[in-house]
N, C-alpha and C positions, 0 to 999 in steps of 0.2 A: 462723469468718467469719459475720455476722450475713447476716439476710438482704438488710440495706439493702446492705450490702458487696457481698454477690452482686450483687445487682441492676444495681447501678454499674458495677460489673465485667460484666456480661455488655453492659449496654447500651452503654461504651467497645467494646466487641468490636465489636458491632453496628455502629457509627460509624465503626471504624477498618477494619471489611471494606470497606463502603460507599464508603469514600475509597479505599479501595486496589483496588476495582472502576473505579470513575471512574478513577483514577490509569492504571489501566491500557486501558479502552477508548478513552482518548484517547490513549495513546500508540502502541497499534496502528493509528491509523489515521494519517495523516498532517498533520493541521494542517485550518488552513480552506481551503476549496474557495469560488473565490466566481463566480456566473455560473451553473454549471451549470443545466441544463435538460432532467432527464428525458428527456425525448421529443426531443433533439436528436441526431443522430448524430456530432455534434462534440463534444465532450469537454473544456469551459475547466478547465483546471487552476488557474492564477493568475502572479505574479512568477516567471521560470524563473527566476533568480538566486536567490531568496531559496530557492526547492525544492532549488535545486543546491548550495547552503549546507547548506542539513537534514540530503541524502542524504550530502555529505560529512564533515560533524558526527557525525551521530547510525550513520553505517557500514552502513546498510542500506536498501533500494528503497520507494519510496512503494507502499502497495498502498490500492488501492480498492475497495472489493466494490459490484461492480454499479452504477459511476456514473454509469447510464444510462439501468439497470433494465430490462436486455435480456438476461441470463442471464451475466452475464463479469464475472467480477474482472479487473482491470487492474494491472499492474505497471508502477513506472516506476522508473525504473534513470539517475542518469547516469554514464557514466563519462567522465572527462577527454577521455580522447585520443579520443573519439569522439560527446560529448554524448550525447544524450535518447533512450531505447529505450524505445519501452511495448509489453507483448508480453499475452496472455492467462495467467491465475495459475495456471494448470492444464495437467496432460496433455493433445496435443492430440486424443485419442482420448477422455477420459477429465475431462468437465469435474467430476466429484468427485474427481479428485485432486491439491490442489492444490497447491501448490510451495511449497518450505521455505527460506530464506535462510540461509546459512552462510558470515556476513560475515571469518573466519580464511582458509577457504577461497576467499571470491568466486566463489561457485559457488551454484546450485540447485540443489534436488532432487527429484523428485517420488515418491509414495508405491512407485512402482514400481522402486525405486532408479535412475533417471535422472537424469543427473548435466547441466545445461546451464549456460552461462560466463553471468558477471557482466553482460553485453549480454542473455541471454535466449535468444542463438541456438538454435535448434530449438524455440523454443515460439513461438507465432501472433502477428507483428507486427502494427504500427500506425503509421501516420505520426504523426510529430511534428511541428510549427510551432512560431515564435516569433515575433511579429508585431510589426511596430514601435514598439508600447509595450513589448514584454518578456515579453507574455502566452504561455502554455505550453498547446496545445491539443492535444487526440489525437482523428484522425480514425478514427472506429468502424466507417467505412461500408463498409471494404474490409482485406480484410490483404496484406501486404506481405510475403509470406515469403523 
């Protein structure tokens, strides 16, 4: 192999990580977010149909880390027979341990092998709205346990 061969070769590497970096931090998180506002204690998500699409597409909970920028990941979860759950992404003793989605089982889990259903129950709720455009909000200011 010459060096120019090398070279091209290592620099496709280089390129094809890069997209596969990108490929992936976007698909960890959930799509676009439009509205929000930091320092809001409401929470605009965006169209709850088109989210309720994704999560039933793509088989697993919207997460957001920190869409607030108050210390919480957010999970959001719909399931059919009961719509919109957003709970805290973590133990609730234990906000470094965060919860793992295991979309075969429809279950969570956290680092501690704690096992919580596909609503999120026993981890730190949120109120949900849907407001007469369709818009999908999570109230931060209070939990809902």
């Amino acid at each position: 192999m010459t060096r120019r061969t090398a070279f091209l070769t290592a620099l496709a590497g280089v390129a094809l990580a890069a997209l596969l970096l990108t490929g992936l931090l976007l698909s960890a998180g959930s799509g676009k977010v439009r509205g929000t506002n930091p320092t809001s204690p409401v929470f605009v998500v965006g169209k709850a149909k088109t989210f309720a699409r994704q999560v039933e597409k793509e088989r697993r909970p919207l997460i957001f880390p920190d869409p607030n920028e108050r210390g919480k990941t957010i999970v959001l979860q719909y399931v059919a027979a009961s719509g919109w759950h957003a709970s805290e992404g973590h133990a609730r003793d234990d906000p470094t341990c965060i919860v793992q989605w295991h979309p075969d089982e429809r279950t969570f889990t956290d680092c501690h092998h704690t096992s919580y259903p596909e609503d999120g129950g026993g981890l730190v709720h949120y109120r949900t709205e849907i407001d007469a455009k369709g818009i999908l909000r999570v109230d931060l200011r209070q939990s809902i346990s």
